[in-house]
N, C-alpha and C positions, 0 to 999 in steps of 0.2 A: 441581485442575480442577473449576469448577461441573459437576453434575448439572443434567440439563436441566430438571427441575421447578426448581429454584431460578431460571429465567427469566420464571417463570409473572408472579409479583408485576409485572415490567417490561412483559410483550407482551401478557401473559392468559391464559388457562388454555386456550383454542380455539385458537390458536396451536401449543402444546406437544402438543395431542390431536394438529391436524391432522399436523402432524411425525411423530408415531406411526403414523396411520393409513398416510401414503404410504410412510415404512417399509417396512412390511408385505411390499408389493410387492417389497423387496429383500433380505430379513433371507436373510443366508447367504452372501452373492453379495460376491465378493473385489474391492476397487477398491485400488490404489496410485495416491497420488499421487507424482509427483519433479520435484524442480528442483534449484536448484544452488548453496541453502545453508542451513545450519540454523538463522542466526543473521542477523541486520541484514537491513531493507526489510521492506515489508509481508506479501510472502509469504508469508517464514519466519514471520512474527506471526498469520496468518492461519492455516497450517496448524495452527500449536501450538494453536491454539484448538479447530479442524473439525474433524480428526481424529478426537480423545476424544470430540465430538460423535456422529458416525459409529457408532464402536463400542459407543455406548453403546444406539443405538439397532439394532444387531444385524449391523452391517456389517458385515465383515469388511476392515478400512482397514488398511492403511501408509504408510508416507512414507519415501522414499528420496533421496538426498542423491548428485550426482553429483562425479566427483575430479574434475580435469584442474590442469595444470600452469600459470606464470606467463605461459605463451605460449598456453593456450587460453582461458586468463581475461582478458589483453590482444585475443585475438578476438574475443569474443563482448561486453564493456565498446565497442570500434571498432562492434558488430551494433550495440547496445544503443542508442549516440549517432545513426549512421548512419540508423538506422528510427526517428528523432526527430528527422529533417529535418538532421542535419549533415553536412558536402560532407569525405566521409571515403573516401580509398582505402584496402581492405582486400588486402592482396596473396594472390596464390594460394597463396602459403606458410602462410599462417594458415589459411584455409578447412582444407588438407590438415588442419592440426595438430584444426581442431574436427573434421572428419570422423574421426581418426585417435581424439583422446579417445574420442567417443563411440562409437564400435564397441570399444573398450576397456568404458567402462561397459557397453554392449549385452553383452557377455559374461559380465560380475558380474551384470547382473539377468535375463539370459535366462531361467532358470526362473520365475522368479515375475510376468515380465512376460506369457509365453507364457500362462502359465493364469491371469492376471486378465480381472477381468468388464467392468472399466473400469478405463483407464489413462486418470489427469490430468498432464498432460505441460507446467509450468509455463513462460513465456518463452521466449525465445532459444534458451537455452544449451543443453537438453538437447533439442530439438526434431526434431535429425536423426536420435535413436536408430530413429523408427520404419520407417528405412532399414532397419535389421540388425533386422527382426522380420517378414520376409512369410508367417510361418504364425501371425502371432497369433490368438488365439481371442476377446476381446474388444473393445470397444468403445473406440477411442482418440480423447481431447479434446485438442486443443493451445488452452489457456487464457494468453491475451497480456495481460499486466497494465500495457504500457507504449503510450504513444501511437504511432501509426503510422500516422497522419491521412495523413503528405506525406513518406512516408519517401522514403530515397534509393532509387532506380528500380533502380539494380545489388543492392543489396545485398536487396531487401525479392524480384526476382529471382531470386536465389540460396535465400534462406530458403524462398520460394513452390514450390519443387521440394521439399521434405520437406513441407509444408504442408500440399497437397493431396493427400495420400496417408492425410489423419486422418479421422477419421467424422463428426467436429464441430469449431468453432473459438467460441469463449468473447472475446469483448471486452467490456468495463467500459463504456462508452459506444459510442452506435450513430455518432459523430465516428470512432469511433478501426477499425471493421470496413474490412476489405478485400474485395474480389469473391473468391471459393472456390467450388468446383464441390460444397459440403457446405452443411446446413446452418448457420446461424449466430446465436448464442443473447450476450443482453444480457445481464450479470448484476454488477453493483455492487458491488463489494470491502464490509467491513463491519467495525466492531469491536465487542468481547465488552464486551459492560457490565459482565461480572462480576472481570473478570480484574484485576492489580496496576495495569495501566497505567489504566483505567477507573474503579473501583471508587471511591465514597466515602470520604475521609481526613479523618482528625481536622483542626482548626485548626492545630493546635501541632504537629502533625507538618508541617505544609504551613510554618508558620513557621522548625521547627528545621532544615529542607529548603535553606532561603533563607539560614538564620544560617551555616550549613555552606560554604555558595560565599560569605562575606562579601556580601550583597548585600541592602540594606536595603528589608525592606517600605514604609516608609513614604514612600517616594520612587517615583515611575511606573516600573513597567517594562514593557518589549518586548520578546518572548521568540517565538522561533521555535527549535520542533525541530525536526530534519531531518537524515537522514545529509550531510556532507560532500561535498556534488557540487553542479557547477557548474550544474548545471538548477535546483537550491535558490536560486541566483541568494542566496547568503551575502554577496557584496560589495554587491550593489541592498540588502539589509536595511542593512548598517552606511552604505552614503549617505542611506538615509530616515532612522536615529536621526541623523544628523548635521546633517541639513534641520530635525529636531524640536529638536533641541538649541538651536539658538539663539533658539527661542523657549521652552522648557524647557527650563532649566540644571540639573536636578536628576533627569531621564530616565537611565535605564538600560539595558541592553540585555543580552538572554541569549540567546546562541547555543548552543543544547545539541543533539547527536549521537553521533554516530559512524559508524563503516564497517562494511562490506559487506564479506566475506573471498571474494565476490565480483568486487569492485568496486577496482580497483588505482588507478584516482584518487583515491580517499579519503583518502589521505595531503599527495598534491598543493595538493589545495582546501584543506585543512585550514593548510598551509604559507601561502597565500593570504591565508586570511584572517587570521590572526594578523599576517601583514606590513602589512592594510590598518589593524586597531583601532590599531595605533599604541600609545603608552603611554597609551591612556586608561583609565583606572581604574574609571572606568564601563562599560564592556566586557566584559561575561565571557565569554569560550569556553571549553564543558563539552564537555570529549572522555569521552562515559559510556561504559562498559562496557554490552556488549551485555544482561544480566540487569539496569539501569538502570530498570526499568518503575515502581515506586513511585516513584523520584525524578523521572521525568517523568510521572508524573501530579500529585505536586506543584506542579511548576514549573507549569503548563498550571493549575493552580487559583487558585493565589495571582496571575499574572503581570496586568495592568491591559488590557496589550492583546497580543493571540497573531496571528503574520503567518503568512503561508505564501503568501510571497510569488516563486514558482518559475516558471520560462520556457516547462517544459516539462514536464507532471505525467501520469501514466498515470493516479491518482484521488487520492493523497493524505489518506490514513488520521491522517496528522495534522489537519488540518483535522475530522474525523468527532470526531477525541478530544478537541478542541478545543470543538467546538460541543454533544457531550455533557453536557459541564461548566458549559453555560450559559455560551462565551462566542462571543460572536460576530467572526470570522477576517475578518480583511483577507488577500485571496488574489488571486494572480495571475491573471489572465482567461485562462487558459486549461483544458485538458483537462481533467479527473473535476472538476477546485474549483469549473467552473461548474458541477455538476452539484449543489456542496451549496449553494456559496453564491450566494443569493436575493439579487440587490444591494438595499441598502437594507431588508431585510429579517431575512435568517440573517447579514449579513456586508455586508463591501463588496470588489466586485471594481475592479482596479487593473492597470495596463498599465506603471507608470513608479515609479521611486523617489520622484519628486515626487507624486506622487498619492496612492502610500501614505503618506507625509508628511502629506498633509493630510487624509488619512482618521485618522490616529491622533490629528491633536489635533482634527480634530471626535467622536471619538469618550472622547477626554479631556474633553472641556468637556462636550458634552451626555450625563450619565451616566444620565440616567434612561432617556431613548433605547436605549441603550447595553444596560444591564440588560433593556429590552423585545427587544431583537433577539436577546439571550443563551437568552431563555425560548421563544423561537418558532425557535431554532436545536436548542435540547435536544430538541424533539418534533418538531422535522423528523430528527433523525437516529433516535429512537423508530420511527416510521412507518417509514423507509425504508434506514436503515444498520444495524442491530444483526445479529448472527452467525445469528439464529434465520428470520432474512428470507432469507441467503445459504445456509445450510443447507436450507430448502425449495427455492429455484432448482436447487441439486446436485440433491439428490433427483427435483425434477422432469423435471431433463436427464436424469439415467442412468434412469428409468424410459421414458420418451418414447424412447430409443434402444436399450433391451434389450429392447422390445416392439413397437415401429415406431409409437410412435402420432403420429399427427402432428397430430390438435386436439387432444382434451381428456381430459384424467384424472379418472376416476372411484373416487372415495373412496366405499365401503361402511360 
């Protein structure tokens, strides 16, 4: 894990001071975060990152990781569709089973919950713990990292009864916030410039990367990562390479992922889409192992054009790893992806398989374009994505809420 001065060279050295100084205000004070997996989507990517962050600057952080069975993980995936506008009945038998899980977790972390200074209480899933906690001692954030713009009215209902009982609520974009009786704080997911998945890679690693799945540089490819879910919208990718194809018979396509131990569709879609590529040989689907992060910062280097092309996105940290890299995302017009990409500018946003079709071979043909929107993509996500931006928002929230202040923080 980078040390936080190794950030300096990327943000500036007033950056890393200013990080230090708001610190200050906290060093000692116990914050947990939990959600409800340690591995696949952005969260778990996120934490692994802030965390060591945290403590390195004198926090006192953990991260805690909730159980629950194949029947609470089938609830809360139903929550998770449900509060992203799908017409989904949840029966009262699952509620019981999530209610039931998490008063089970509530009892594994009551001690450490009780006497933290700030609990960050990720998504859905583990959301109702702070039912089984009414003598906590600190500060509780319910931080929602998926949309929930036009959620379903029952279910978003149901959730809003544990909701408003937190001291603060955390949304990615001000589309995606709900009315609460608490304050409610903006803060933009982000990725580590330093970390495997980001970092700078030789040539010939990014080649031998490509030689390894048989998949030849020298011929265009399309390459979306993404876990295996039907909001990735994996079957609209393989209809736009198939749109591009026969205008470009030598196009390729790379679908590289995995699942969520979370997420019990991941297997589903993944079945999916393997039945739609058909036996075409240009096709690849990479089902990567969750520790994957250098071989998808490969792919995302070498690939000609990067989609992330999804129906329904809470912000989409592919697209940030993507435009790091200097390359500029064709993405679907919705949630966080309009937040990175600039049409015509960082990227181009896209509604239809047909559209991204023809965004990838105007961005095949006109390459100098192409390369200019790559370079105004990499210092837009500089400016406004990188781990050291979302790490001062943290900072900023649990101070602002351990002291009451509600304008402005004063750095000495």
């Amino acid at each position: 894990m980078a040390k936080l001065e190794s950030y300096s060279d990327i943000v500036g050295e007033d950056v890393i001071n200013y990080l230090r100084q708001l610190a200050e205000l906290l060093k000692g004070k116990k914050v947990v975060h939990v959600n409800s997996t340690m591995t696949g989507g952005g969260v778990a990517e996120i934490l692994t990152r802030l965390v060591p962050l945290m403590r390195e600057l004198g926090i006192n952080t953990e991260w805690r990781v909730i159980s629950g069975t194949d029947e609470f993980f089938k609830c809360t995936k139903d929550m998770h569709n449900a509060l992203q506008g799908s017409p989904i009945i949840i029966p009262e038998s699952l509620f019981k089973v999530y209610e039931k899980t998490n008063a089970e977790n509530a009892e594994k972390l009551k001690n450490e919950l009780n006497s933290a200074d700030v609990v960050f209480i990720h998504d859905p899933q583990p959301a109702s713990l702070i039912k089984f906690f009414p003598q906590r001692k600190g500060k509780w954030i319910w931080r929602c990292h998926i949309d929930i713009s036009r959620p379903s009215r029952y279910v978003w209902k149901y959730l809003r009864n544990f909701v408003v009982n937190y001291d603060a609520s955390v949304f990615s974009i001000v589309d995606f916030a709900q009315r609460l009786p608490h304050p409610l704080y903006i803060i933009p997911p982000s990725i580590d410039p330093l970390s495997d998945k980001n970092r700078d890679l030789d040539k010939k690693y990014v080649s031998s990367v490509y030689e390894k799945f048989n998949i030849d540089l020298k011929n265009p490819v399309i390459l979306q990562v993404s876990r295996f879910d039907r909001f990735k919208d994996p079957l609209g990718v393989i209809r736009s390479y198939k749109l591009v194809k026969n205008f470009i018979p030598n196009m390729q396509l790379v679908l590289a992922g995995g699942t969520a131990t979370d997420d019990p569709e991941g297997e589903i879609v993944y079945e999916k889409v393997k039945a739609s590529s058909g036996d075409d040989p240009d096709i690849h689907i990479l089902l990567l192992p969750p520790d994957s992060n250098t071989t998808i910062n490969a792919l995302q280097r070498g690939a000609d054009i990067i989609l992330q092309k999804s129906i329904k996105e809470g912000f989409g940290l592919t697209v940030t790893e993507a435009m790091w890299k200097a390359k500029p995302v064709i993405g679907g017009n919705v949630g966080g992806i309009k937040l990175q990409v600039v049409n015509h500018h960082t990227g181009f946003l896209v509604n239809t398989p047909e559209g991204a079709a023809l965004r990838i071979r105007y961005m095949l043909h006109y390459k100098n374009k192409t390369e200019e929107m790559g370079e105004k993509a990499k210092e837009f996500v500089r400016r406004n994505f990188l781990i050291t931006r979302h790490l001062r928002d943290y900072l900023t929230l649990m101070v602002s809420l351990i002291y009451n202040i509600e304008e402005r923080i004063e750095i000495k």
